[in-house]
Legacy VTK file of the C-alpha trace (Angstrom):
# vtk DataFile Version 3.0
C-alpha trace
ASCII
DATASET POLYDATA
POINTS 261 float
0.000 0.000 0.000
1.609 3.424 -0.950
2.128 5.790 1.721
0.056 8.437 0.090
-3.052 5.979 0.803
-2.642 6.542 4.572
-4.450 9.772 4.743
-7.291 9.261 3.270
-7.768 5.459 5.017
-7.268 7.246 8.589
-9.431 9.814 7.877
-12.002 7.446 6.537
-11.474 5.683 9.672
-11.576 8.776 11.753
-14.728 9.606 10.290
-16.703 6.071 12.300
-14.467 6.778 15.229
-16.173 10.189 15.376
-19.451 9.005 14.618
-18.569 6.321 17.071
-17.456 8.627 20.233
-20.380 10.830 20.050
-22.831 7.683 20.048
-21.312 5.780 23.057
-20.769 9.159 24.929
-24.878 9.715 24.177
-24.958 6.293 25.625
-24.542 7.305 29.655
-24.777 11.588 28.725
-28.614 11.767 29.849
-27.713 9.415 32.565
-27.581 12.472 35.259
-30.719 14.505 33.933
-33.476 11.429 35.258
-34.738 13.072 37.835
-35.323 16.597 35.724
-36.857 14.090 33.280
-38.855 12.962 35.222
-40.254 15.624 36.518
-40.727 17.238 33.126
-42.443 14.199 31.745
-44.151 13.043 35.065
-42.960 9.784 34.112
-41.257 7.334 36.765
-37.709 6.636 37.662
-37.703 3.064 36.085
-39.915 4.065 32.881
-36.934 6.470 32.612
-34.251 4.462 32.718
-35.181 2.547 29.693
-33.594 5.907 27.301
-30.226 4.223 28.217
-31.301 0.794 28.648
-33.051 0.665 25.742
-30.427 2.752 23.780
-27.739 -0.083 24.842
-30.107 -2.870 23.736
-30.808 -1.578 20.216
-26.979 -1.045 20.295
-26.433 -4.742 20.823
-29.341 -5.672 18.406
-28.619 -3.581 15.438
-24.575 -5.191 15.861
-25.955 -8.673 15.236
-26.918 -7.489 11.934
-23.467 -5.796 10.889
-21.676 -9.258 9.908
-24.393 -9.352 7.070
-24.520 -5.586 6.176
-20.725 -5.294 5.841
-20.562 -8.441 3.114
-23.754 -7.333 1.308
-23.658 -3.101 1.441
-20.804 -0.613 0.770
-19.343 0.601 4.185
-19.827 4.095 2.269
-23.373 3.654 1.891
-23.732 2.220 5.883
-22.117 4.942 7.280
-24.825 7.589 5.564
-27.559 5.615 6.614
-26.076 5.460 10.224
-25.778 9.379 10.339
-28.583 9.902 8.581
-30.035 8.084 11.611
-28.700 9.870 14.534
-29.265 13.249 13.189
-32.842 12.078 12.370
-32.764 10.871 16.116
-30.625 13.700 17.757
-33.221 16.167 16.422
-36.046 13.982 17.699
-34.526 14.041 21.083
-33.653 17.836 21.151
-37.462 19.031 19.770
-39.414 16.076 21.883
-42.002 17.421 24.442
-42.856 13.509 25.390
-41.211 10.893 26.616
-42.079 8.380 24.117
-40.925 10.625 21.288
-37.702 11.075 23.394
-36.932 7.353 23.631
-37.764 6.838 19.834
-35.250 9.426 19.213
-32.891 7.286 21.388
-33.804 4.371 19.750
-33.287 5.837 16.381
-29.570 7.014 17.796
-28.908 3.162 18.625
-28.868 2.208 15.632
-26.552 4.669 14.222
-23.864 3.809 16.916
-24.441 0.001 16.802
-23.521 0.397 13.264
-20.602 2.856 13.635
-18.330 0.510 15.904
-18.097 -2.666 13.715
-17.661 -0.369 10.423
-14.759 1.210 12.259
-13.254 -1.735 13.220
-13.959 -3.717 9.301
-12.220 -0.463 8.261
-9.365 -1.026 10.426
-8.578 -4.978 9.467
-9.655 -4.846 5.732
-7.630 -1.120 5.103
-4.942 -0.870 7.578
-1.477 -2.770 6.992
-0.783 -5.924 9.550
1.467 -4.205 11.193
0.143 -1.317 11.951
-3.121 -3.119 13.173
-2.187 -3.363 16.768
-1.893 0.724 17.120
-5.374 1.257 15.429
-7.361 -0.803 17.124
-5.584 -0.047 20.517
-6.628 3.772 19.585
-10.471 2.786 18.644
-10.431 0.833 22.202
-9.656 4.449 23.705
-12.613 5.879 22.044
-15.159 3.620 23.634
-13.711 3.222 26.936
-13.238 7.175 27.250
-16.641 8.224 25.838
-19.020 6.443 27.859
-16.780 7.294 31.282
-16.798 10.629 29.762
-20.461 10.479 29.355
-22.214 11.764 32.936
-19.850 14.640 32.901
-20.643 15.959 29.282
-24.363 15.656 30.137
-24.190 16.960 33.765
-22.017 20.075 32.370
-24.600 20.656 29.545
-27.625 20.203 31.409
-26.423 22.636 34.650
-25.034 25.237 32.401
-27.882 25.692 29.594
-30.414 23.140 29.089
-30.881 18.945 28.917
-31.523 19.749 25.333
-28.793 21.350 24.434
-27.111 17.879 24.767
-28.216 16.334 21.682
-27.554 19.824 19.456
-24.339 20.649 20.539
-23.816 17.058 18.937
-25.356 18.074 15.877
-21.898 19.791 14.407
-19.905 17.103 14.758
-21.790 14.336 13.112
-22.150 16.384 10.466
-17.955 16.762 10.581
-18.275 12.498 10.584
-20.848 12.527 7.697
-18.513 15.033 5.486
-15.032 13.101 5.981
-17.015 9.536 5.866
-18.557 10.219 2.261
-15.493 11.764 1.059
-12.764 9.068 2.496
-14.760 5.810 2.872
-13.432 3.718 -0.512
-14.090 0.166 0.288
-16.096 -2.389 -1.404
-17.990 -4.999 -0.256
-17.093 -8.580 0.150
-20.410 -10.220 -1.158
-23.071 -12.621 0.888
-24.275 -15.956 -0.782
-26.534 -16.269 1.953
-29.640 -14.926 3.067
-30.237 -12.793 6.459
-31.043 -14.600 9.277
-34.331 -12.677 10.479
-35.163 -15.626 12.516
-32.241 -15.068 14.404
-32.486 -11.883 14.814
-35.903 -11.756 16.135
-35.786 -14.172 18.296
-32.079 -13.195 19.661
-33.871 -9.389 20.572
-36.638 -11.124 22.266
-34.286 -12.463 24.841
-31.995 -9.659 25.409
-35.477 -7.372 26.018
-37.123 -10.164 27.995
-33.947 -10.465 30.665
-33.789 -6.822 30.634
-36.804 -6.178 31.657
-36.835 -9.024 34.161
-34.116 -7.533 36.057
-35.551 -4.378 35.427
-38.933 -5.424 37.058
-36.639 -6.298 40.311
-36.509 -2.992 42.223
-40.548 -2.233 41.560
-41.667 -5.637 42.107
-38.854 -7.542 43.529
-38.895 -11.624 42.669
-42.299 -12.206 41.870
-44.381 -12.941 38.642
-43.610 -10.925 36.290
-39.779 -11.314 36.978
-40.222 -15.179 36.335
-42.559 -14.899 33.747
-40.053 -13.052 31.755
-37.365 -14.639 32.582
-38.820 -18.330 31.129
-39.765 -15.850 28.058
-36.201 -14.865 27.917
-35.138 -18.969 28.107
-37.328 -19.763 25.374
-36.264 -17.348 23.324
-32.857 -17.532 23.444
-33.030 -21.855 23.496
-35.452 -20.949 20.024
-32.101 -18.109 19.083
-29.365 -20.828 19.349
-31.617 -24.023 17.326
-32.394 -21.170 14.467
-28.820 -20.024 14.424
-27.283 -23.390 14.126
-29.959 -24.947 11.895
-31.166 -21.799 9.506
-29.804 -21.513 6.297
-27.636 -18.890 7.582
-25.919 -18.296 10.840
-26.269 -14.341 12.401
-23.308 -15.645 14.549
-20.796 -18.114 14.761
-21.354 -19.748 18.234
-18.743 -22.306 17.412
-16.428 -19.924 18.797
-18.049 -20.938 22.247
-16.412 -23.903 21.802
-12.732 -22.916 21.968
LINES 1 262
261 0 1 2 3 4 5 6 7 8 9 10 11 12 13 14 15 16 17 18 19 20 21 22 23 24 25 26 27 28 29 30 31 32 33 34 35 36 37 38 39 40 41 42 43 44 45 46 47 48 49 50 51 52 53 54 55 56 57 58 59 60 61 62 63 64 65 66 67 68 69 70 71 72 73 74 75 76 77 78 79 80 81 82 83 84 85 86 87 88 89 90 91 92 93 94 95 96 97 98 99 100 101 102 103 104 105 106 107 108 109 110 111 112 113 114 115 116 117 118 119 120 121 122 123 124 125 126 127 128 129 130 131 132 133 134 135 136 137 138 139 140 141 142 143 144 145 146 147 148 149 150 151 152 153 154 155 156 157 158 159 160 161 162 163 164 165 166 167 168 169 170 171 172 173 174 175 176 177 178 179 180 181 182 183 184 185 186 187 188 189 190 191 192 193 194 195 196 197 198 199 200 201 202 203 204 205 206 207 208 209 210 211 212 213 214 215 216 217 218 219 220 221 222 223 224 225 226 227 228 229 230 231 232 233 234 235 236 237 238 239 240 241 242 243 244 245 246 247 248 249 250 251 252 253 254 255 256 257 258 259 260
């Protein structure tokens, strides 16, 4: 690889490691503002919680699908559609005068940064030189352990000095700086799938992950009673139903065999 190439690869890169920082720091930012929140809304403690719980679980959801997107769909063309969604999102978020609207907006953010982190890190292994692997993805591992430790003090700052809101637009610039650099660097083509998406998978696989959430969730307001079990055998089934599909589909949405080792 020439050494003129480098720029424009670590910029492409530096692009999703943008777009990457901003959506794990929105991860924990709002994590100080509940109680305002909830005040605001009139909506309780534990309803409110779910703007980061559920913004981590779509996280972890839209991720399972990346394997497939990355083979199948220019990293280009992924990267637009993930800022497309968090500025669709962050505006959601910053105009809302509901909560439900709010944790769409969230939602909508999710998906953006559970698609940002594994393009950054294709990017790194498919355009970066072996030996120079090691540094890059030592510097993406700074960017999301800082932002999300980073998080509670960005939001708390924001939200004392001006408003909660202010939160999502002062984020607004510098997607846009991630959306620029990612359209004008991003050069890579994809690999091809000769399988079909696993929605089966998929569905099931989210199922779980809400079901236990919500079970543990249901802990401090109810402690161990019904609903906790009742969602936690929904959670079981799922997940047993998530594994069989996986390993007996026509296509895998992860390789458990890797359990194995």
């Amino acid at each position: 690889m020439a050494e003129k190439n480098y720029s424009r690869i670590y910029l492409a890169i530096g692009s999703l490691a943008l777009l990457t920082f901003i959506g794990i720091l929105n991860e924990t930012s709002m994590n100080v503002t509940y109680p305002e929140l909830s005040a605001q809304f009139n909506v309780s403690l534990d309803i409110i919680q779910w703007i980061t719980t559920g913004y981590l679980l779509m996280v972890t959801i839209t991720m399972g699908t990346t394997a497939y997107l990355l083979r199948q769909y220019q990293a280009r063309c992924l990267h637009l559609f993930a800022v497309s969604f968090f500025i669709i999102g962050d505006l959601m978020c910053a105009l809302t005068g509901n909560f439900p609207i709010l944790l769409t907006g969230r939602l909508i953010q999710a998906i953006a940064t559970g698609l940002a982190t594994p393009i950054m890190f294709h990017l790194i292994f498919t355009e970066i030189p072996r030996e120079r692997i090691g540094m890059m993805t030592g510097m993406a591992a700074m960017v999301i352990s800082f932002a999300p430790a980073l998080g509670p003090t960005y939001g708390g700052v924001v939200s004392e000095m001006l408003s909660w809101r202010m939160i999502f637009w002062i984020l607004l610039p510098i997607v846009l700086i991630s959306l620029v650099c990612g359209q004008l660097f991003i050069r890579n083509k994809p690999l091809g799938n000769d399988k079909a998406f696993s929605y089966g998978s998929l569905i099931t696989l989210a199922i779980a992950l809400i079901s236990i959430i919500s079970a543990v969730s249901s802990i401090g307001k109810q402690g161990f009673g019904k609903q906790f079990w009742l969602l936690l055998l929904v959670a079981i089934i799922f997940f047993s139903a998530f594994i069989y599909i996986n390993n007996h589909g026509k296509s895998e949405l992860f390789d458990l065999r890797v359990f194995k080792v």
